[in-house]
N, C-alpha and C positions, 0 to 999 in steps of 0.2 A: 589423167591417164592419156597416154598416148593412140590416138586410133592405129587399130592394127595391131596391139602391141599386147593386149589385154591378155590375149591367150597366153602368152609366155610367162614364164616365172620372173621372179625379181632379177635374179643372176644372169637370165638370158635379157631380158629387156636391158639391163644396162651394157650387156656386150656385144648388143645390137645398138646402142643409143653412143657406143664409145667412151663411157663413164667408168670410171672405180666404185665400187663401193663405199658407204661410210667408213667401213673400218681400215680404207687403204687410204682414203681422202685425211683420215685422220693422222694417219700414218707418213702421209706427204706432206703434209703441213709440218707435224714434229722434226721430219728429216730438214726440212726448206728452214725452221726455226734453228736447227743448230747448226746447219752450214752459215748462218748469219751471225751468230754466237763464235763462229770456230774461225770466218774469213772476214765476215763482213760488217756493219757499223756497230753490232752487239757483241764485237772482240775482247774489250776489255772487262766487261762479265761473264763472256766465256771461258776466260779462260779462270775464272774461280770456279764454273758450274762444271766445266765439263774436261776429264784432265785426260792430255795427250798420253799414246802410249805407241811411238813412233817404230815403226822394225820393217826390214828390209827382207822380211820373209813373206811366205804366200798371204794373198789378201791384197787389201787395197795400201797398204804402206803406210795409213793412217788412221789406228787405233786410236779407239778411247776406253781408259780401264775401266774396267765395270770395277763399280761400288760393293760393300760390302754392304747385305740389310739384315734386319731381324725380324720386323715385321713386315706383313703381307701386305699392308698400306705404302710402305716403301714400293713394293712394285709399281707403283701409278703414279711416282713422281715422274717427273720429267725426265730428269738426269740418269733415270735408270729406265727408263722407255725407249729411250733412245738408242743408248749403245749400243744394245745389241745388234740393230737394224742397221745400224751405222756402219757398223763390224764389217757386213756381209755385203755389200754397197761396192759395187766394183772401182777400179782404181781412177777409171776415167772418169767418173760420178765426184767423187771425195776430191781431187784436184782441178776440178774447173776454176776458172779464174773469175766467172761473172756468178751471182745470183742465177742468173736468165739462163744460162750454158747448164748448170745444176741444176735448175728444174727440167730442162730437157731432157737430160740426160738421166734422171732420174725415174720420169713419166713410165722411158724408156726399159731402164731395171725391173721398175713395179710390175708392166705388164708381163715380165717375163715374170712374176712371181703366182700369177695367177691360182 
């Protein structure tokens, strides 16, 4: 525990400490995994795990189609974790050119998800 900090609740200590929570940490890491799958040196399995759905209407201009499931276990794969989040991910986030540039920019997005 951090001195000082005790009083506060979990949610305020980490947005006093500048941290995400687990379940966004875990949510950055999945994002940062498939921009690596989608640009970067894990391309050529990405592009079996995770299928483009390209369109020049509102959004970030770079869809990916969600799957189709039957069971409730299928939600907690990867490839359907993803998407969604992905979806909504603004256009500057989805087209960086670096690794480094995407998670910047991404840190970015999150905090506005709060």
């Amino acid at each position: 525990m951090i001195r000082g900090l005790e009083h506060l609740s979990y949610e305020d200590r980490l947005r006093e400490l500048g941290f995400f929570s687990l379940e966004k940490r875990r949510l950055q890491e999945d994002l940062r995994a498939a921009f690596q799958y989608l640009n970067g040196s894990y391309k050529k399995d990405g592009d079996r795990l995770l299928i483009r759905e390209c369109s020049d209407r509102k959004g970030n201009g770079f869809k990916l189609k969600e799957g189709r499931i039957r069971l409730d276990i299928g939600k907690k794969f990867f490839t359907m974790r993803v998407v969604r989040h992905w979806n909504r991910l603004p256009r500057e986030a989805v087209n960086a050119l670096s690794l480094e540039v995407f998670k910047t920019r991404l840190d970015g997005a999150l905090s506005n998800l709060v």
